[in-house]
C-alpha positions as CSV (number, residue, x, y, z in Angstrom):
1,X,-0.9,10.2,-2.1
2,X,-1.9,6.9,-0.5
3,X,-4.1,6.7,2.2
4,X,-3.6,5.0,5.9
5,X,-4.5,1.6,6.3
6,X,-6.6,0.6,9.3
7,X,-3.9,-1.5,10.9
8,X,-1.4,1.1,10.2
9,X,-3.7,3.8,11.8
10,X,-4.4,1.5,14.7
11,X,-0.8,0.5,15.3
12,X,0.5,4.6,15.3
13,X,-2.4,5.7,17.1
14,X,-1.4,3.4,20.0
15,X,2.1,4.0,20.3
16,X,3.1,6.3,22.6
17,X,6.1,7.9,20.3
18,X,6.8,8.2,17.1
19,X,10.5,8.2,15.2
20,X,10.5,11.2,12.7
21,X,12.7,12.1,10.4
22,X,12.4,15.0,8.0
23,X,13.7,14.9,4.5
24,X,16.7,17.5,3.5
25,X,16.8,19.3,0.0
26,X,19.5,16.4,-0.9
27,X,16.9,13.7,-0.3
28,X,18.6,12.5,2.5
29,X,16.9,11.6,6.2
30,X,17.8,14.0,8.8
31,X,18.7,12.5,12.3
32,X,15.0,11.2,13.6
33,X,13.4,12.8,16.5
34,X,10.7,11.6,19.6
35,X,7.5,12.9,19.0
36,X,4.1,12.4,20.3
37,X,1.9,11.2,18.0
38,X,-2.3,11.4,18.2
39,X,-5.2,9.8,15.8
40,X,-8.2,12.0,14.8
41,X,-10.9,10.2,12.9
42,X,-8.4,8.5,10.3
43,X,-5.7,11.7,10.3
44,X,-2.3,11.2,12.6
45,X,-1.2,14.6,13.8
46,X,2.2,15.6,15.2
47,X,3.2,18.8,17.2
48,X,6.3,20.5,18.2
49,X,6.1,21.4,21.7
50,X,8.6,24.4,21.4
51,X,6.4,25.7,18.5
52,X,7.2,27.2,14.8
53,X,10.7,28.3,15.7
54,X,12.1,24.8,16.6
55,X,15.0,23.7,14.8
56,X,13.2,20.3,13.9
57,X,9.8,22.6,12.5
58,X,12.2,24.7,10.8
59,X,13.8,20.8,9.3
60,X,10.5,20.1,8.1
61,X,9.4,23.5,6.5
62,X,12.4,22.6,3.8
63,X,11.0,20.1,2.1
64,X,8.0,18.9,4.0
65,X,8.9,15.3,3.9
66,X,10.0,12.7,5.7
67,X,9.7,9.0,7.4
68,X,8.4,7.6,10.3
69,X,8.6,4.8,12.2
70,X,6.1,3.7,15.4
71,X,4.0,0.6,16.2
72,X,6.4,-1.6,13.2
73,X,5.1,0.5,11.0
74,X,8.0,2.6,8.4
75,X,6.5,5.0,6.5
76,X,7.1,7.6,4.1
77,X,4.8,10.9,4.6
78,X,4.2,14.0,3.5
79,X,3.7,16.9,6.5
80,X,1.0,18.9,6.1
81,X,0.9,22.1,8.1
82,X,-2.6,22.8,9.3
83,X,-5.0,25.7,10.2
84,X,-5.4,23.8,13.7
85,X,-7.8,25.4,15.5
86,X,-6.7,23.2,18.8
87,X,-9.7,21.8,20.3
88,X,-10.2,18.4,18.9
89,X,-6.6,17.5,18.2
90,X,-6.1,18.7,22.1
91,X,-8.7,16.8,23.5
92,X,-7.1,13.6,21.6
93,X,-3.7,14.5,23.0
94,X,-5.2,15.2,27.1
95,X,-6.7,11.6,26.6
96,X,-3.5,10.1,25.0
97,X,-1.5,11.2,27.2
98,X,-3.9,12.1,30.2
99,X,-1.4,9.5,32.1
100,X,1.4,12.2,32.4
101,X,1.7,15.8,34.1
102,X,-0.5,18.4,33.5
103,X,2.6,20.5,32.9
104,X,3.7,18.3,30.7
105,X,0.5,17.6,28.1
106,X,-0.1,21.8,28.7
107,X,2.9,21.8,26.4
108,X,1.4,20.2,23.7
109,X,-1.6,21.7,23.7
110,X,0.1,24.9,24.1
111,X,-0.4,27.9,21.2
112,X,2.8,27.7,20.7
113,X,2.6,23.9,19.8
114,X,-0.9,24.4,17.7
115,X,0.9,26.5,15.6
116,X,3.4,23.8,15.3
117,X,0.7,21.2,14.1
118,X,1.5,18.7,11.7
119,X,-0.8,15.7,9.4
120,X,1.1,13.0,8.4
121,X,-0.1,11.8,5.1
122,X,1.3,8.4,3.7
123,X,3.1,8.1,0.0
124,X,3.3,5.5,-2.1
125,X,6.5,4.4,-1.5
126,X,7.5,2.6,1.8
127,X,10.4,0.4,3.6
């Protein structure tokens, strides 16, 4: 697997969304979905707010690929589920986001949501 750029990382970390789509077992791209998006040293993590049993989680756990797009940057990624302990990858989301209702980044740094936590890792191959 490749690694993030420094321009990509900068331009992804400072959008406010990110286009996702998740890969089916046919290879092709499922509809893409919003989702926030958040840097951590030179990771980019993604959550589902309604947690594990999401029909877009559930998308992903088949084949654990897919392509983004945010920033002008289209990538292809892997999505690595993660032990996420929460603290670090909340704090960057409260100051991403700090602009919005409490209710609103409580949902994301939700349990429910940590279990739901995603790194993007780039391939090779991009668009």
């Amino acid at each position: 697997m490749a690694a993030w750029t420094s321009d990509e990382l900068d331009r992804i970390a400072a959008a406010d969304e990110l286009q996702i789509a998740s890969r089916r077992r046919d290879e092709t791209l499922r509809d893409p979905v919003t989702i926030w998006v958040v840097r951590h040293g030179d990771d980019l993590y993604v959550r589902s707010v309604n947690g594990r049993g999401s029909s877009w989680f559930r998308g992903v756990q088949i084949r654990h690929e897919g392509r983004i797009r945010a920033g002008g940057v289209e990538k292809d990624v892997v999505l690595v589920e993660t032990d996420d302990a929460g603290d670090e990858i909340d704090a960057a989301y409260r100051t991403k986001y700090r602009r919005y209702a409490a209710p609103i980044v409580d949902s994301i740094v939700s349990l429910e949501a940590r279990a739901a936590t995603l790194r993007l890792v780039p391939t090779t191959t991009t668009t």
